[in-house]
DRENVEXVEX-402067 format. One record per residue (C-alpha): x, z, y. Coordinates in steps of 0.001 Angstrom, whole numbers, padded with zeros to 6 digits, always signed. Each point is the difference from the previous one (the first is absolute). Example, Ala and Ser with C-alpha at 12.3 -4.5 7.8 and 13.67 -1.06 7.14 Angstrom:
BEGIN
+012300+007800-004500 +001370-000660+003440 
% end
This chain:
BEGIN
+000000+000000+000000 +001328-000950+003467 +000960+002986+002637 -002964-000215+002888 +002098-001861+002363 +000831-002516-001941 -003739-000396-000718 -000775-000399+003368 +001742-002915+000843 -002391-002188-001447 -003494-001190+000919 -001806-001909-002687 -003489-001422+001774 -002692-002653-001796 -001015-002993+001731 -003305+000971+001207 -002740-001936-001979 -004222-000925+001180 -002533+002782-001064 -002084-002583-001050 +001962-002759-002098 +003777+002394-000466 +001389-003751+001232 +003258+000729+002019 -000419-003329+002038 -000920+001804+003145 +000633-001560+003910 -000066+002416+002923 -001959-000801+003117 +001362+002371+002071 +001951+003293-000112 -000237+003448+002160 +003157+002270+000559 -001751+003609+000275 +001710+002956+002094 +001244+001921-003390 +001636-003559-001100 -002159-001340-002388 -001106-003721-000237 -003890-001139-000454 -000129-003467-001026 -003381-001776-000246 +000288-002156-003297 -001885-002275-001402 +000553-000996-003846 -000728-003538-001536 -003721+000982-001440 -000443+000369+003535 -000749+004064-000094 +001780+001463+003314 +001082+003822+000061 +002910+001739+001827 +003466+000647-001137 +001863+003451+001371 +003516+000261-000484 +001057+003216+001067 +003624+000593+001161 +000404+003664-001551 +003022-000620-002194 +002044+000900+003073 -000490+003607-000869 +001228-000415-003865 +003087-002212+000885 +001491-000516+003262 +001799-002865-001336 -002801-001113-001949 -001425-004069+001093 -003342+000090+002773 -002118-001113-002564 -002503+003137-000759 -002689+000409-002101 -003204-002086-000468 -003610+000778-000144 -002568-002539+000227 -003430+000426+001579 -003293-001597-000745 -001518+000769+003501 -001119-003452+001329 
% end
């Protein structure tokens, strides 16, 4: 088993996939940098269901070195 800060260095995320078809084509329409650092995208996917994408910027706190890229929730609110 690796030592905790060896752990931390790494961020494994998932592509984020539709709620209603799990495709991963997805296009953004537009994005939203919040005051805390996160990103709200408005996506649409290729079956044409549209939802929003949040990629929060938190992995700043595990790893200062660690890469921008945060975690990500997705959102069904139209």
């Amino acid at each position: 088993m690796a030592n905790p800060p060896d752990a931390l260095r790494y961020v494994f995320i998932q592509r984020p996939r539709c709620p209603a078809c799990h495709s991963t084509a997805l296009r953004t329409l537009r994005s939203r940098t919040d005051v805390d650092g996160s990103v709200a995208r408005r996506t649409v996917c290729q079956c044409g269901h549209r939802f929003f994408v949040i990629v929060e910027a938190d992995c700043q706190e595990l790893a200062p070195d660690a890469s921008p890229r945060g975690s990500i929730r997705a959102s069904t609110e139209v």
